[in-house]
Backbone as JSON, one array per atom type, in Angstrom:
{
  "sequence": "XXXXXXXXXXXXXXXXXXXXXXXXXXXXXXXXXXXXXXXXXXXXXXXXXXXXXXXXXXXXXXXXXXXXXXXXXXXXXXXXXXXXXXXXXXXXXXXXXXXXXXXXXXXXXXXXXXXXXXXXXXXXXXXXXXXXXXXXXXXXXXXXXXXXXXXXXXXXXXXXXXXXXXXXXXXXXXXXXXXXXXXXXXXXXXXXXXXXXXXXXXXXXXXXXXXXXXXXXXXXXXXXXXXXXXXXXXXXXXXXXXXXXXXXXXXXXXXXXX",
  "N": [[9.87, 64.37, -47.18], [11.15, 62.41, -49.59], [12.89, 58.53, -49.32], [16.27, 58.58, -49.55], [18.14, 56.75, -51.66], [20.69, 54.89, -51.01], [20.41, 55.0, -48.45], [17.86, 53.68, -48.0], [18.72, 51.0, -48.98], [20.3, 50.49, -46.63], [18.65, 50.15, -44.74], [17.05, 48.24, -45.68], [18.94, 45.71, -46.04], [19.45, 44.72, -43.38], [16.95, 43.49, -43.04], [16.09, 42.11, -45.14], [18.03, 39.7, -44.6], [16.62, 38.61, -42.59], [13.96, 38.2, -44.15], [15.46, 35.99, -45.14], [15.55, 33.76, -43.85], [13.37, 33.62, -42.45], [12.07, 32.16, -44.9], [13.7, 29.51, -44.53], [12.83, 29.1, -42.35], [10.3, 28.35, -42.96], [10.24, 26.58, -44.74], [11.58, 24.3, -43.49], [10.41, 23.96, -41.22], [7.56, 23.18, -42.5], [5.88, 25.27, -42.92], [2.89, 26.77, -44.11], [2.34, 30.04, -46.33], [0.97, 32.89, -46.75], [0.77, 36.18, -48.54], [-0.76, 38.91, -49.2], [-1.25, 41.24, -51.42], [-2.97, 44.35, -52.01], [-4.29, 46.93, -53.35], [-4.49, 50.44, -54.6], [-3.9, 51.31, -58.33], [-0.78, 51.65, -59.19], [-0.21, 52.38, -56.53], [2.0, 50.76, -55.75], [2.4, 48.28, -55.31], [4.31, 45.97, -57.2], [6.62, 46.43, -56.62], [6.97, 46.44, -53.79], [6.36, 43.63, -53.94], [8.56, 42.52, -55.15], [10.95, 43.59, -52.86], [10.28, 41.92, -50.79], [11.22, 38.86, -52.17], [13.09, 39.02, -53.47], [15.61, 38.06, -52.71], [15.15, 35.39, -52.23], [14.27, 31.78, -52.66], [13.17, 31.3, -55.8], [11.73, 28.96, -56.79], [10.73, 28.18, -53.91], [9.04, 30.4, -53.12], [6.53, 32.09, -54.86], [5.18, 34.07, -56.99], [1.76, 35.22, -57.58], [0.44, 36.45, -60.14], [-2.68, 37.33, -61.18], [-4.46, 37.39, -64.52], [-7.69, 38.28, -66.45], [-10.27, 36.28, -65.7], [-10.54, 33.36, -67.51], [-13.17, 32.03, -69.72], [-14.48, 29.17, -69.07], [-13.33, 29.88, -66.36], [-14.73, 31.95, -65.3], [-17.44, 30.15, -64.88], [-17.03, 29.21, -62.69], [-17.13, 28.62, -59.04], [-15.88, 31.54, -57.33], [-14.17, 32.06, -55.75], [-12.25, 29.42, -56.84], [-10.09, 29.5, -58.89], [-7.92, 30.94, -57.68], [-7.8, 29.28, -55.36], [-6.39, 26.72, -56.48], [-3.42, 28.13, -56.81], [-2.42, 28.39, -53.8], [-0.27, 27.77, -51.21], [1.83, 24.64, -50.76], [3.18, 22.61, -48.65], [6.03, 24.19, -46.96], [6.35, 26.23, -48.58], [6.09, 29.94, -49.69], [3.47, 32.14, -50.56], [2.85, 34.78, -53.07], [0.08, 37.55, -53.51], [-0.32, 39.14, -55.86], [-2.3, 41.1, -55.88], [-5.56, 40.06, -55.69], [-7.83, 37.59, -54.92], [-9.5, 39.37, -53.72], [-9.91, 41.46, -55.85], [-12.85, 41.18, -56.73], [-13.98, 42.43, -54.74], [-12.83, 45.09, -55.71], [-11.71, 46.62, -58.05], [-13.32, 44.94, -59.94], [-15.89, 45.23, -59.07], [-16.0, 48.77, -58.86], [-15.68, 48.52, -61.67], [-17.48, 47.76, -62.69], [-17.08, 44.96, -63.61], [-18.38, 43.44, -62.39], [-21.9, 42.08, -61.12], [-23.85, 44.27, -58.32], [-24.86, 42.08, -56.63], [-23.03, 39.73, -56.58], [-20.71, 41.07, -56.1], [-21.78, 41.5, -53.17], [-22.37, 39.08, -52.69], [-19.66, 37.95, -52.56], [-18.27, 39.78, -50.55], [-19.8, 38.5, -47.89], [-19.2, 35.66, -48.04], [-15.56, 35.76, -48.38], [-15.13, 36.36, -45.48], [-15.43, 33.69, -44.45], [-14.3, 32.12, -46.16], [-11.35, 32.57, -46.26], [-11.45, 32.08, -42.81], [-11.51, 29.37, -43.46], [-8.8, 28.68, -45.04], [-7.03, 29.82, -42.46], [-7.7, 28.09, -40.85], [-7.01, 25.87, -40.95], [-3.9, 26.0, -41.08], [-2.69, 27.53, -42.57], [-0.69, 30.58, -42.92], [-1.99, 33.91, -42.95], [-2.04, 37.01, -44.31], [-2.79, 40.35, -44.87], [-2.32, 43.0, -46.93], [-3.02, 46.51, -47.81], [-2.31, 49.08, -49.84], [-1.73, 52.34, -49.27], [-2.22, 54.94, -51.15], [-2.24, 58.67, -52.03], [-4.27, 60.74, -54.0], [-2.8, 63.02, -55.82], [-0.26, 61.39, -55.66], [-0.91, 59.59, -56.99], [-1.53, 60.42, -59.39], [0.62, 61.99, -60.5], [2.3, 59.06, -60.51], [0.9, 58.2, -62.36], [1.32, 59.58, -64.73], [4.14, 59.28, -65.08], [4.39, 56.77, -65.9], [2.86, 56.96, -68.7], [5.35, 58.9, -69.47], [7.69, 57.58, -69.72], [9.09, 55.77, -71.58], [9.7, 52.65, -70.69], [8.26, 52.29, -69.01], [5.66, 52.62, -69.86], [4.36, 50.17, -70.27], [2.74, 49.51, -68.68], [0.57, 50.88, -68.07], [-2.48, 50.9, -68.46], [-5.76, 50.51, -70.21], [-7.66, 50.37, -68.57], [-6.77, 51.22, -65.96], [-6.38, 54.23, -66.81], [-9.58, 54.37, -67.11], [-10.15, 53.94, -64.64], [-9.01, 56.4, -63.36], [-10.74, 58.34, -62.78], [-12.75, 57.41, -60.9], [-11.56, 57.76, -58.4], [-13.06, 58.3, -55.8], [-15.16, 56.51, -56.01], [-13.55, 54.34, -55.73], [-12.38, 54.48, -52.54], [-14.84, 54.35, -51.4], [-15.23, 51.81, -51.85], [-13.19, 50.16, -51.13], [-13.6, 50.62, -48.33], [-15.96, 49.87, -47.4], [-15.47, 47.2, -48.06], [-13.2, 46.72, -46.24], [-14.66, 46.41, -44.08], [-16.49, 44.64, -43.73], [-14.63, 42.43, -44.19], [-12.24, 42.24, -42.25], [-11.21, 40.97, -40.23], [-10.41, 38.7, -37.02], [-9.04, 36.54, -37.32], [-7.76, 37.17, -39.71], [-6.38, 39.87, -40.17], [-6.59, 43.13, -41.56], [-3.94, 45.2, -42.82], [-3.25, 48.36, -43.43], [-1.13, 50.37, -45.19], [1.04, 52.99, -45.13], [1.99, 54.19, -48.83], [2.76, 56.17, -50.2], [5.1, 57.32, -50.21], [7.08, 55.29, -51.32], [9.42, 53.55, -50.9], [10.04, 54.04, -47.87], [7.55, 52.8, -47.54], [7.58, 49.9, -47.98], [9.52, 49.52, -45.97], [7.73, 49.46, -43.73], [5.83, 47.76, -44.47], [7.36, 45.09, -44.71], [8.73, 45.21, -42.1], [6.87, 45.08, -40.78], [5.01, 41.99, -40.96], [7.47, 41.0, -41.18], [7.4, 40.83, -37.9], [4.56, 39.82, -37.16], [5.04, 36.76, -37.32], [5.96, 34.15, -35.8], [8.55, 33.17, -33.88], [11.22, 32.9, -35.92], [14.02, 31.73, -36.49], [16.28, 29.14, -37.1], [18.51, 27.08, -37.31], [20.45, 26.97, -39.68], [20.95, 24.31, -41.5], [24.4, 22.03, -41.75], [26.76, 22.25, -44.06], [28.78, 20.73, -45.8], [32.25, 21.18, -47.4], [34.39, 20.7, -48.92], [37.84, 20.78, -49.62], [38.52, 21.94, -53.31], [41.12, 20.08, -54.26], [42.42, 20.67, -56.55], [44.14, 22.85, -59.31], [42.19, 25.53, -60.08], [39.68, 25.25, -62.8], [39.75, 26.99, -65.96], [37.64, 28.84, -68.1], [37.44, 27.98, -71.55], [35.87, 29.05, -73.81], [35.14, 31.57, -76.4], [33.93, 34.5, -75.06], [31.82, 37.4, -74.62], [33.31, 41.02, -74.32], [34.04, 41.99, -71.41], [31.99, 44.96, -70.08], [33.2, 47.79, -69.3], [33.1, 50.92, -66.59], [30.6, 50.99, -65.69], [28.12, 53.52, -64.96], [27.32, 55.35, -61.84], [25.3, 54.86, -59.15]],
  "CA": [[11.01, 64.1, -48.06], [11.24, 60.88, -49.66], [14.15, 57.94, -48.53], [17.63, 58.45, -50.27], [18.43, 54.87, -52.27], [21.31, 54.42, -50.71], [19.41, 54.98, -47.08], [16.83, 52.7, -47.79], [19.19, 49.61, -49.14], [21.11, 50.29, -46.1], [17.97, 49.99, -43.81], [16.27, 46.6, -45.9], [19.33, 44.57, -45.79], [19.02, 43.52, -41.89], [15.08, 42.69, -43.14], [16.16, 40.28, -46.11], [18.21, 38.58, -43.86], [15.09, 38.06, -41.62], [13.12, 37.26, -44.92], [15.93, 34.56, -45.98], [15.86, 33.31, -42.33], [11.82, 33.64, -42.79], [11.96, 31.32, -45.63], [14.5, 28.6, -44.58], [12.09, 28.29, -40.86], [8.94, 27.62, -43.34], [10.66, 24.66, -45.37], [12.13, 23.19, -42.48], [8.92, 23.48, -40.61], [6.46, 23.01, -43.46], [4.92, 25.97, -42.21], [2.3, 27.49, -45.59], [2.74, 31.12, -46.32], [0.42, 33.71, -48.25], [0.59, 37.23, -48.24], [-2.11, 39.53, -49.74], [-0.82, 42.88, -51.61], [-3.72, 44.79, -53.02], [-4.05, 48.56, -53.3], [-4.71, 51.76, -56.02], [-2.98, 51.44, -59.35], [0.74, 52.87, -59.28], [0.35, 52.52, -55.47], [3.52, 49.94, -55.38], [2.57, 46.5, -55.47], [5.02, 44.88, -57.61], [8.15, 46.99, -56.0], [6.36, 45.74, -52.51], [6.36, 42.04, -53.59], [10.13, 42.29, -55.83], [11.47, 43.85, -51.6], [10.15, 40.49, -50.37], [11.45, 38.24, -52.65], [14.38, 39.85, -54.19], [16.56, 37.01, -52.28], [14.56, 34.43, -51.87], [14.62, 30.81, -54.0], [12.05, 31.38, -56.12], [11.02, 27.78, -56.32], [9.38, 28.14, -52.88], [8.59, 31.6, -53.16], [5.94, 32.36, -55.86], [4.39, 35.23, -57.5], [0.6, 35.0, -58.06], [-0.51, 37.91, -60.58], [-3.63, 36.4, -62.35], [-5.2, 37.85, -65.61], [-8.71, 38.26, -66.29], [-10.77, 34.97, -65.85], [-11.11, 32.88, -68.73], [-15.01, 31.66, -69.82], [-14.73, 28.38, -67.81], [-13.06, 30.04, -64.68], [-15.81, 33.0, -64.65], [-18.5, 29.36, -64.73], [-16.72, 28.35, -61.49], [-16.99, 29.16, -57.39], [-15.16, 32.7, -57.36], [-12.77, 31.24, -55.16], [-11.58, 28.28, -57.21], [-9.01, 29.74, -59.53], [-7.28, 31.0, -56.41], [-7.61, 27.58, -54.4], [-5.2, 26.1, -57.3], [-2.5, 28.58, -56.52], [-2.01, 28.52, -52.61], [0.89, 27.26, -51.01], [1.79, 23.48, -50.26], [4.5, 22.58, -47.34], [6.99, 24.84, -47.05], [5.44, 27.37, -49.89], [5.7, 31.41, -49.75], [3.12, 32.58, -52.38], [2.74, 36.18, -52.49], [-0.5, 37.79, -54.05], [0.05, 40.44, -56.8], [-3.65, 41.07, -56.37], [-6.48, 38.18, -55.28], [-9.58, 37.41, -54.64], [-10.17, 40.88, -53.31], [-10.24, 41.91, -57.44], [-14.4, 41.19, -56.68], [-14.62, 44.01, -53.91], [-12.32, 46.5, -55.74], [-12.0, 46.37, -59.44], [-14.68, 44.47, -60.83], [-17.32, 46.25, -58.34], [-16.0, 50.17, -59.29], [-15.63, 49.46, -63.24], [-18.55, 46.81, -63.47], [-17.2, 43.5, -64.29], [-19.34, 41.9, -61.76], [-22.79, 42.79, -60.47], [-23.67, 44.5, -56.84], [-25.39, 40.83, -56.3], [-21.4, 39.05, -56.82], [-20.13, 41.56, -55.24], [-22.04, 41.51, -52.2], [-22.01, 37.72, -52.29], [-18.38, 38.05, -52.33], [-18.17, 40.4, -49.45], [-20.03, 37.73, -46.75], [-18.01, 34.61, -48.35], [-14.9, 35.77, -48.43], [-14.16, 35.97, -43.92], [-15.72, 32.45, -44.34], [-13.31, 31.22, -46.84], [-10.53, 32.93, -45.32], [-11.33, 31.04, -41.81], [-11.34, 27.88, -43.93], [-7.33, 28.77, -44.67], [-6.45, 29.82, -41.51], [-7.93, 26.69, -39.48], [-6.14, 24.98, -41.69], [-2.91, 26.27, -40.7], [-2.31, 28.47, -43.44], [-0.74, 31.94, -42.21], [-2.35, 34.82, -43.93], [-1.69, 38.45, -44.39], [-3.37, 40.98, -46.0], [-1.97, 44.25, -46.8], [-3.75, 47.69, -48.5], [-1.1, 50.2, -49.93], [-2.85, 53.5, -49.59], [-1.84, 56.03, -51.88], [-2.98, 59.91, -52.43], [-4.51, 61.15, -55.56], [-1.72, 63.18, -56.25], [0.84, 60.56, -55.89], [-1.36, 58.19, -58.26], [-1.5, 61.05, -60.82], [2.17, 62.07, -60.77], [2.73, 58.31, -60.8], [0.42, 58.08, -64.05], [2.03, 60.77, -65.7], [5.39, 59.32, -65.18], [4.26, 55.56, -66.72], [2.81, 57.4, -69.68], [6.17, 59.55, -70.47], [8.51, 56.65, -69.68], [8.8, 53.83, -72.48], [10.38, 51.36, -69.59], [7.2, 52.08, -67.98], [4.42, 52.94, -70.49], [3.55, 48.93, -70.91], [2.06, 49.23, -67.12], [-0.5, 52.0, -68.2], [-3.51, 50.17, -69.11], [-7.03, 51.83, -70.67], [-8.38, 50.14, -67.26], [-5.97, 52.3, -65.08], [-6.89, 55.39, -67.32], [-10.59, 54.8, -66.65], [-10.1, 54.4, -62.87], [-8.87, 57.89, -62.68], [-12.32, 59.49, -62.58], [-13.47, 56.74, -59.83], [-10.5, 57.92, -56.85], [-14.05, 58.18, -54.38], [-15.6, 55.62, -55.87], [-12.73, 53.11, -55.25], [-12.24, 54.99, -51.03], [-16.13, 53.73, -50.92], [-15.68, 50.36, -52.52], [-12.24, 49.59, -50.05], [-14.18, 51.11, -46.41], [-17.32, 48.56, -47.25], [-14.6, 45.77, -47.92], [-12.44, 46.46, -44.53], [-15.77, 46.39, -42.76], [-16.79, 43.59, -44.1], [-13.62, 41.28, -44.15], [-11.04, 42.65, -41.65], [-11.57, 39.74, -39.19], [-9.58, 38.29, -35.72], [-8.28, 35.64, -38.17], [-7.14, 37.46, -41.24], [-7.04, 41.14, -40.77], [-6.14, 43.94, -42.79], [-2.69, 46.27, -42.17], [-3.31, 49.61, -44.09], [0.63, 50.83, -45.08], [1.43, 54.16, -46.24], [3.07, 53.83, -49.68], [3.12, 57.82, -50.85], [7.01, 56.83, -50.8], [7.21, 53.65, -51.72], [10.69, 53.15, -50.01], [9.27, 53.66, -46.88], [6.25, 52.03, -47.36], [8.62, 48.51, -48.35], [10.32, 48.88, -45.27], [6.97, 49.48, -43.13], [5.24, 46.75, -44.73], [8.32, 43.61, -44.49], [8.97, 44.88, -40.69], [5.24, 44.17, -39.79], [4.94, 41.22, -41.71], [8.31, 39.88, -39.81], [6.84, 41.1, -36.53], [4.2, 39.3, -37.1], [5.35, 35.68, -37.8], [6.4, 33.81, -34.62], [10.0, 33.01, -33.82], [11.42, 32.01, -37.15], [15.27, 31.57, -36.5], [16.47, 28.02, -37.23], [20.25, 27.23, -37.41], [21.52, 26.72, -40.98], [22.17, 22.65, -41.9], [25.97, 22.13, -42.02], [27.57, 21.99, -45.25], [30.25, 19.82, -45.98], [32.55, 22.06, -48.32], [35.68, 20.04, -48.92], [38.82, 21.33, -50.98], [39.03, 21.87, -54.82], [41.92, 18.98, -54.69], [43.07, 20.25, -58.27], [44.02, 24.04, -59.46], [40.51, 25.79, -60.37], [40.27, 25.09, -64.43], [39.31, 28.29, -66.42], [36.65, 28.57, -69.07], [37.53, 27.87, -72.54], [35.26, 29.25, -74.88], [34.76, 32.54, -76.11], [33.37, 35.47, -73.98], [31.69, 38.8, -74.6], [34.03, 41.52, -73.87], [33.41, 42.8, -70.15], [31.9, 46.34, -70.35], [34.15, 48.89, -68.03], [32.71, 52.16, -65.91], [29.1, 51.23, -65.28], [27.78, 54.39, -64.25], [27.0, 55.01, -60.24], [23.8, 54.52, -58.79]],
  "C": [[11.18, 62.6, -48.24], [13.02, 60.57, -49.78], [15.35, 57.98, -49.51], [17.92, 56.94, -51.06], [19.16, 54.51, -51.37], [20.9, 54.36, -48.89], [18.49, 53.48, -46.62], [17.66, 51.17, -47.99], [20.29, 49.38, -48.0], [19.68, 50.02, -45.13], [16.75, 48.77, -44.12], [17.56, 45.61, -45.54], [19.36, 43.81, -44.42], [17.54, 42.74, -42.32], [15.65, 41.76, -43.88], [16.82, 39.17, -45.39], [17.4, 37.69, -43.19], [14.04, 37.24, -42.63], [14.03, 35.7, -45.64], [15.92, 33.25, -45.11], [14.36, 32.78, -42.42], [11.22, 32.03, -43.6], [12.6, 30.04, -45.16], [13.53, 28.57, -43.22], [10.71, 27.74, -41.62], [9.44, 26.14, -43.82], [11.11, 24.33, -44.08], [10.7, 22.96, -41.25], [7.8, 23.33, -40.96], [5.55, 24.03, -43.61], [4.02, 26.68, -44.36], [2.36, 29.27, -45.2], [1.67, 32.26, -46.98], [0.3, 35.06, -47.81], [0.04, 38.18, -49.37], [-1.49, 40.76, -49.98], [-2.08, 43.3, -52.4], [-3.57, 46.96, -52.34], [-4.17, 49.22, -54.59], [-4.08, 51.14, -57.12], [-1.9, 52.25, -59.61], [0.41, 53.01, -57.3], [1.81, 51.7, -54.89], [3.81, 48.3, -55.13], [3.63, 45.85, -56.07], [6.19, 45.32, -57.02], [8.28, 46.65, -54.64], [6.72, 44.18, -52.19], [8.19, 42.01, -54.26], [11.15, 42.53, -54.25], [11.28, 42.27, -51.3], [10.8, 39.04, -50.74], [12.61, 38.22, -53.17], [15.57, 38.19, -54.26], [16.37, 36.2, -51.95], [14.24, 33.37, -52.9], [12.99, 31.49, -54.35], [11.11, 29.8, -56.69], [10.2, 27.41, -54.65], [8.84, 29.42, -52.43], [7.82, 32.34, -54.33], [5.46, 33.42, -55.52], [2.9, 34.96, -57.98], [-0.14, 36.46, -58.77], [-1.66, 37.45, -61.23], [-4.43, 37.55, -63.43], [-6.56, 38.35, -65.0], [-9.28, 37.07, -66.55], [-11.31, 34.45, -67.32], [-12.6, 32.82, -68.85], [-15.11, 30.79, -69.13], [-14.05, 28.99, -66.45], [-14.67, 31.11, -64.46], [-17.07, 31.59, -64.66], [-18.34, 28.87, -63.71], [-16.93, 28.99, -59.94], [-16.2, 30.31, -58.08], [-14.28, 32.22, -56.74], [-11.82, 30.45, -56.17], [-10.22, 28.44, -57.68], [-7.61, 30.29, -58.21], [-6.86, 30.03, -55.53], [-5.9, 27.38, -55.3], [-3.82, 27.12, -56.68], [-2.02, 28.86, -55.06], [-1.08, 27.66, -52.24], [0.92, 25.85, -50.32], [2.85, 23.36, -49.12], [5.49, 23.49, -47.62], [7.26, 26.02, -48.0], [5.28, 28.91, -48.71], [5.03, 32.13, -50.96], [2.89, 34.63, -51.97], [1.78, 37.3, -53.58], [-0.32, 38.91, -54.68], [-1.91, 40.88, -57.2], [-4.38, 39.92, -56.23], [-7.34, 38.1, -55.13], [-10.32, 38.7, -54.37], [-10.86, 41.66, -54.72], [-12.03, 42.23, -57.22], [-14.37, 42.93, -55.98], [-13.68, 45.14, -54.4], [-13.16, 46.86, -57.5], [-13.22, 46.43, -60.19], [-16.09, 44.98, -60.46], [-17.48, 47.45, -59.18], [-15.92, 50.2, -60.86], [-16.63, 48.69, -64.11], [-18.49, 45.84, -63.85], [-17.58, 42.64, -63.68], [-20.58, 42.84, -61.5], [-22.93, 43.05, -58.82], [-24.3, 43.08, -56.15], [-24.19, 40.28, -56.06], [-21.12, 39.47, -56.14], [-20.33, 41.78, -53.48], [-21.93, 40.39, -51.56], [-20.4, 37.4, -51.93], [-17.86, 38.37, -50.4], [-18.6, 39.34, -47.58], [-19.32, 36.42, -46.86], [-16.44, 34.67, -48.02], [-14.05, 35.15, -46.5], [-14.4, 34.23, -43.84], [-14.08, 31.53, -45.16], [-11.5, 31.36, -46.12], [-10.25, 32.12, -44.03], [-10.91, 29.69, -42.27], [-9.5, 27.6, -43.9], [-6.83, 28.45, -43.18], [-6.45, 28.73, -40.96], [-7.43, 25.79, -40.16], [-4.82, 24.56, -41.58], [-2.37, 27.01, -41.3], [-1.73, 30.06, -42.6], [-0.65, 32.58, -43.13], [-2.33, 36.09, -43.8], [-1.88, 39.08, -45.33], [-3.22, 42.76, -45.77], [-2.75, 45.21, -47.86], [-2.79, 48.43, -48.67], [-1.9, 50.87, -49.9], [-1.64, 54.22, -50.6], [-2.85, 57.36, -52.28], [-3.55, 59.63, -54.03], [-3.71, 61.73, -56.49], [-0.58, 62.78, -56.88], [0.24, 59.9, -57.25], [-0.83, 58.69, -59.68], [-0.57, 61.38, -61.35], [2.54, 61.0, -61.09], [2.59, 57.74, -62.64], [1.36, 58.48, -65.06], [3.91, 60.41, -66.15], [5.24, 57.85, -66.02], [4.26, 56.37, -68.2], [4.38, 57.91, -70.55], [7.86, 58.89, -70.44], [8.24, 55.63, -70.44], [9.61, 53.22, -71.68], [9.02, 51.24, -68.96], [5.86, 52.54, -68.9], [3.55, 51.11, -70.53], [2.43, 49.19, -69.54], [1.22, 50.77, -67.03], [-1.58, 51.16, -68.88], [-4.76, 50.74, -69.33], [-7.56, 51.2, -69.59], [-8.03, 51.42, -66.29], [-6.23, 53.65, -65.71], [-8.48, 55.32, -67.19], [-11.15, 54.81, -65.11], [-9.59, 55.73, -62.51], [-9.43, 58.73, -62.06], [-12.88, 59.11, -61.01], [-12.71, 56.31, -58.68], [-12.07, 57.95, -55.82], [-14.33, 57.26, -54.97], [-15.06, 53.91, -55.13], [-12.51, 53.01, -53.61], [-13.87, 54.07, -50.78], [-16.11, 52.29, -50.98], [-14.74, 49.61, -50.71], [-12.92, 49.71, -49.05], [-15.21, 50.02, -46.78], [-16.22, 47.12, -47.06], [-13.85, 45.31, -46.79], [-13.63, 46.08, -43.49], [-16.49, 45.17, -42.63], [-15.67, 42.15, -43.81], [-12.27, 41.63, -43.41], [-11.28, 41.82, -40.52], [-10.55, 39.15, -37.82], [-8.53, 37.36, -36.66], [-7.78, 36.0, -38.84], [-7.71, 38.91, -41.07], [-5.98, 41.81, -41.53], [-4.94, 44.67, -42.0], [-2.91, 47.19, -43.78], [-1.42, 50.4, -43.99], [0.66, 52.15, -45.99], [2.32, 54.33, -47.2], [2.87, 55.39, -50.56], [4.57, 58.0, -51.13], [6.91, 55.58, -50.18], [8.19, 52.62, -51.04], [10.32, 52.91, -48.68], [8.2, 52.25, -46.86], [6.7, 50.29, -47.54], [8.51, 48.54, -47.1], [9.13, 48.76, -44.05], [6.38, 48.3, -43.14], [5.9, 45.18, -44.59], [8.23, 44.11, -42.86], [7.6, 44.35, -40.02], [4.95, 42.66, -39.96], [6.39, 40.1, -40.51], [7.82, 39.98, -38.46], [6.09, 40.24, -36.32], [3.66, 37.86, -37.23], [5.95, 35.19, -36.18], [8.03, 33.38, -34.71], [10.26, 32.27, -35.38], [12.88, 31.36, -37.25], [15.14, 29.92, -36.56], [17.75, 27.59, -38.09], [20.29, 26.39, -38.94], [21.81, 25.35, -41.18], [23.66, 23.14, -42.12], [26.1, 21.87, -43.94], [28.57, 21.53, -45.84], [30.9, 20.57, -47.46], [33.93, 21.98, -48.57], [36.28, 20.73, -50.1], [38.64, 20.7, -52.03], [39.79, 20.32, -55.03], [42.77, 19.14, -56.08], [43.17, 22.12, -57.88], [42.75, 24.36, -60.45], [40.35, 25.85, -62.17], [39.42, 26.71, -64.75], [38.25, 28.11, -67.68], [37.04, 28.65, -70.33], [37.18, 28.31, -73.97], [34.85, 31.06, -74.86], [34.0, 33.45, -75.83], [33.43, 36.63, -74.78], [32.91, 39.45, -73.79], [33.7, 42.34, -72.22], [32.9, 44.08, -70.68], [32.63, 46.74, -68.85], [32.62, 50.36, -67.88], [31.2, 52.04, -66.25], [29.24, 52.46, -64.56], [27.03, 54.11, -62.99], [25.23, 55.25, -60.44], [23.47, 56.22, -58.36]]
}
């Protein structure tokens, strides 16, 4: 049985605290940040990274979704375009999809060859180490999702216009290639799940769950982050509070409940 709404926003808000707490110990200790969401199509990535971020400045908390490589990025290192977007002092970036694209994607629907892709596969723990010893702290999560779920999820993009833009003729020809993609991921964990940078597999079949599975590990695994609040000097008004002058839309009354 999947988590009630009102369940689940009663069992993230202690976490955002932890992620606003999270954020305010990186800037004050410069610490760099990057965390790795990849997984199925319609397994929950962007509802994964929007939990994380929700309450967090988004000037030091970025979103990295990247396209498909222009003509000069596909002439460059596979890495490179990625380099550019990693986090500087006090930076939380948070991958909507990344470098991994080689060993999933572009392997199972052909937009690289098994040569790339294999070159990929022994590069990547290398480049990875390069981060880490760097000081970078990195985290790399896999949503799993059934076949079922995917296809119910499909079915519900398609007959939702709020949600038909996020049906793409890519995601309709990955339907066919549910084993091919189980084969592509097990070579890639085996390959790049490393002491330095490994993988956390999260069950996102309910998505709610799978949020709150994926932020508690994620805080778990960050070292003490608490770090007391600067003061705020927050001296009286001195005057009565002036009111706004100019005219205003009419409020709307009786939003309907959640």
């Amino acid at each position: 049985m999947g988590l009630k709404s009102k369940e689940y926003r009663k069992l993230l808000e202690p976490m955002t605290e932890e992620l606003v707490a999270m954020a305010r110990w990186a800037r004050m200790t410069g610490k760099r940040i990057v965390v790795i969401f990849e997984g199925r199509d319609t397994a929950g990535k962007g509802g994964a990274i929007r939990a994380v971020r929700d309450k967090l400045n988004p000037r030091q908390c970025r979103i990295v979704a990247l396209g498909k490589p222009t003509d000069d990025e596909r002439g460059q290192w596979y890495f490179q375009r990625y380099v550019d977007h990693l986090p500087t002092t006090g930076e939380i970036v948070l991958f909507d999809r990344s470098w991994y694209n080689r060993a999933g994607v572009e392997r199972v629907m052909g937009y690289c060859t098994e040569e790339e892709a294999e070159t990929f596969l022994k590069a990547a723990p290398t480049f990875e180490k390069m981060l880490t010893d760097d000081g970078i702290l990195l985290f790399k999560y896999w949503l799993t999702t059934d076949q079922d779920k995917q296809e119910e999820r499909l079915r519900e993009r398609l007959e939702d216009p709020l949600k038909r833009w996020k049906l793409s003729p890519v995601d309709l020809a990955a339907r066919g290639k549910y084993d091919a993609y189980t084969m592509a991921r097990e070579e890639m964990l085996r390959a790049t799940h490393t002491e330095n940078a490994p993988w956390k597999l999260v069950d996102f079949n309910d998505q709610k769950r799978g949020r709150l599975t994926l932020i508690r590990d994620l805080l778990d695994r960050l070292p003490d982050t608490y770090c007391e609040p600067p003061p705020i000097d927050f001296p009286e008004l001195g005057r009565e509070p002036a009111q706004e002058t100019y005219a205003v839309l009419e409020p709307i009354e009786d939003f309907p409940e959640d």
